[in-house]
C-alpha positions in Angstrom: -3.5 -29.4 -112.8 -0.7 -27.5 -114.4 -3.6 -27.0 -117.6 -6.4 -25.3 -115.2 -3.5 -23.1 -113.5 -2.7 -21.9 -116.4 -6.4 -20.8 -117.4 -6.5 -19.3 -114.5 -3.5 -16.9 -115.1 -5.2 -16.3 -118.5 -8.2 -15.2 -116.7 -6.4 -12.9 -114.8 -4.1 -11.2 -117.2 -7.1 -10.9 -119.6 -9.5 -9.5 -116.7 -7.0 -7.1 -114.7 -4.5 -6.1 -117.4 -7.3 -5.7 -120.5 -5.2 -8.1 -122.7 -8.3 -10.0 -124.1 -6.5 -12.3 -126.2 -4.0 -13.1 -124.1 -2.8 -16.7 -124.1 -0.3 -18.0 -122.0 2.0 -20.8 -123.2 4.2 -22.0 -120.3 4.6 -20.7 -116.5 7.5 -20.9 -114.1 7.6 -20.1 -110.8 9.7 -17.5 -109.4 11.4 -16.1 -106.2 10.0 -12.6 -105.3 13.2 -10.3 -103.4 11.9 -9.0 -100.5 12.7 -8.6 -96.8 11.1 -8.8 -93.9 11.5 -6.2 -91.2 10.4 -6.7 -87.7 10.8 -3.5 -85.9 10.4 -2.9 -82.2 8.8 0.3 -82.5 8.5 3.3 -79.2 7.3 6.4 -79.4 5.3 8.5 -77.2 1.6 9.0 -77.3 -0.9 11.5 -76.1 1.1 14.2 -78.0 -0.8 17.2 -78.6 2.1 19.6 -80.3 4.4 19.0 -82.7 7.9 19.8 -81.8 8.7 22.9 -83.2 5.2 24.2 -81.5 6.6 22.7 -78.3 9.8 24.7 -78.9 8.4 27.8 -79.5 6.3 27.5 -76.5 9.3 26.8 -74.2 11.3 29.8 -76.1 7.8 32.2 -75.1 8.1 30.2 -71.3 12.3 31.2 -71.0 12.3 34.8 -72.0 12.2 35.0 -76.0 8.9 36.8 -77.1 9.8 38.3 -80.4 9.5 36.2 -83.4 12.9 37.3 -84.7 14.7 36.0 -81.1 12.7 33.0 -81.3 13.9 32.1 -85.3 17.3 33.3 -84.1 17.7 31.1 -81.0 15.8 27.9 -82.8 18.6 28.6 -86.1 15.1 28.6 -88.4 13.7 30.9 -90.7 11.7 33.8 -89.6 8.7 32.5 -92.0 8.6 29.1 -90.3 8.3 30.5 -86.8 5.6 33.2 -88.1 3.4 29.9 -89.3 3.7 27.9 -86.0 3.4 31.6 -84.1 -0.2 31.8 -86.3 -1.6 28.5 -85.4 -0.6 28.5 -82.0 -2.6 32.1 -81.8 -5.9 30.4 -83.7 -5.4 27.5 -81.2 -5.7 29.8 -78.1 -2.4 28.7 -77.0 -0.5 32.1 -76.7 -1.4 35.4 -77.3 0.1 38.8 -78.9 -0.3 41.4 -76.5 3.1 43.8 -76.2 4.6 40.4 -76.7 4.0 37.0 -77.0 2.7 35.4 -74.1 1.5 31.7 -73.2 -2.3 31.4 -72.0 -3.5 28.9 -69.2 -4.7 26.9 -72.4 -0.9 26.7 -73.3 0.3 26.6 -70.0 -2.0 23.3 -69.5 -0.7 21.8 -73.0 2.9 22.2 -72.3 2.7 20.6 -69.2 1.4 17.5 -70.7 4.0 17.5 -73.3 6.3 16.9 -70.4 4.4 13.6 -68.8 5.9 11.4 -71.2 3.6 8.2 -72.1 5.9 6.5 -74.0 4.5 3.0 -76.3 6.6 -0.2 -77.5 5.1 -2.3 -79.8 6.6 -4.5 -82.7 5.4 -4.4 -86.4 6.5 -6.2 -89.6 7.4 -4.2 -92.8 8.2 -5.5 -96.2 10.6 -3.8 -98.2 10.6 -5.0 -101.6 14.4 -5.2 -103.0 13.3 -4.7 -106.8 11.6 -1.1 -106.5 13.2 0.0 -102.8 8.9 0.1 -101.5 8.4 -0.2 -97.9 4.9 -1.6 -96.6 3.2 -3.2 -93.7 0.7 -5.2 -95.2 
């Protein structure tokens, strides 16, 4: 039995390493380090903004309409809050008129964010102690 295992391994290393003349002598098995995590997970679904998008929203909602307040009060770069400010535009969500103001699109979104749908579920992760990898397969 020990003769065909080995073959085998030949096989293997020759096939899916490109060693053709690979010949293998003598075999040991070996304990593989690894743990195995089982995490009970919750987080909330049904999340249509990210949280600094939610953020600015609520800063546009409470009073600050200038990007520069907004960067200011959040303690972020101006650039950042520019970006989100953009997308939220292209997504119809607020609009630029004197200042920034929410639409009825991003009135509706914000509400949501508030209904909070939270999930709990439990996964296994491997995290393999030689190279520090974590995966869940």
């Amino acid at each position: 039995m020990m003769d065909n295992e080995i073959k085998d391994f030949e096989t293997k290393i020759r096939k899916y390493h490109s060693l053709p003349e690979a010949i293998v002598l003598d075999y040991k098995p070996v304990g593989y380090p690894f743990y195995v995590l089982l995490l009970d997970l919750t987080y909330l679904a049904n999340r249509e903004l990210q949280l600094l998008e939610e953020f600015v929203l609520k800063c546009i909602t409470n009073g600050l309409t200038k990007p520069q307040e907004i960067s200011s009060f959040l303690g972020m770069e101006s650039y950042l809050i520019e970006k989100v400010l953009s997308e939220l535009i292209s997504r119809d969500l607020i609009k630029k008129e004197e200042n920034f103001k929410l639409t009825t699109a991003g009135l509706n979104v914000l509400e949501k964010q508030t209904i909070l749908a939270p999930i709990s579920e439990t996964q296994t992760f491997y995290l393999d102690a030689l190279n520090g990898r974590i995966t869940n397969s």
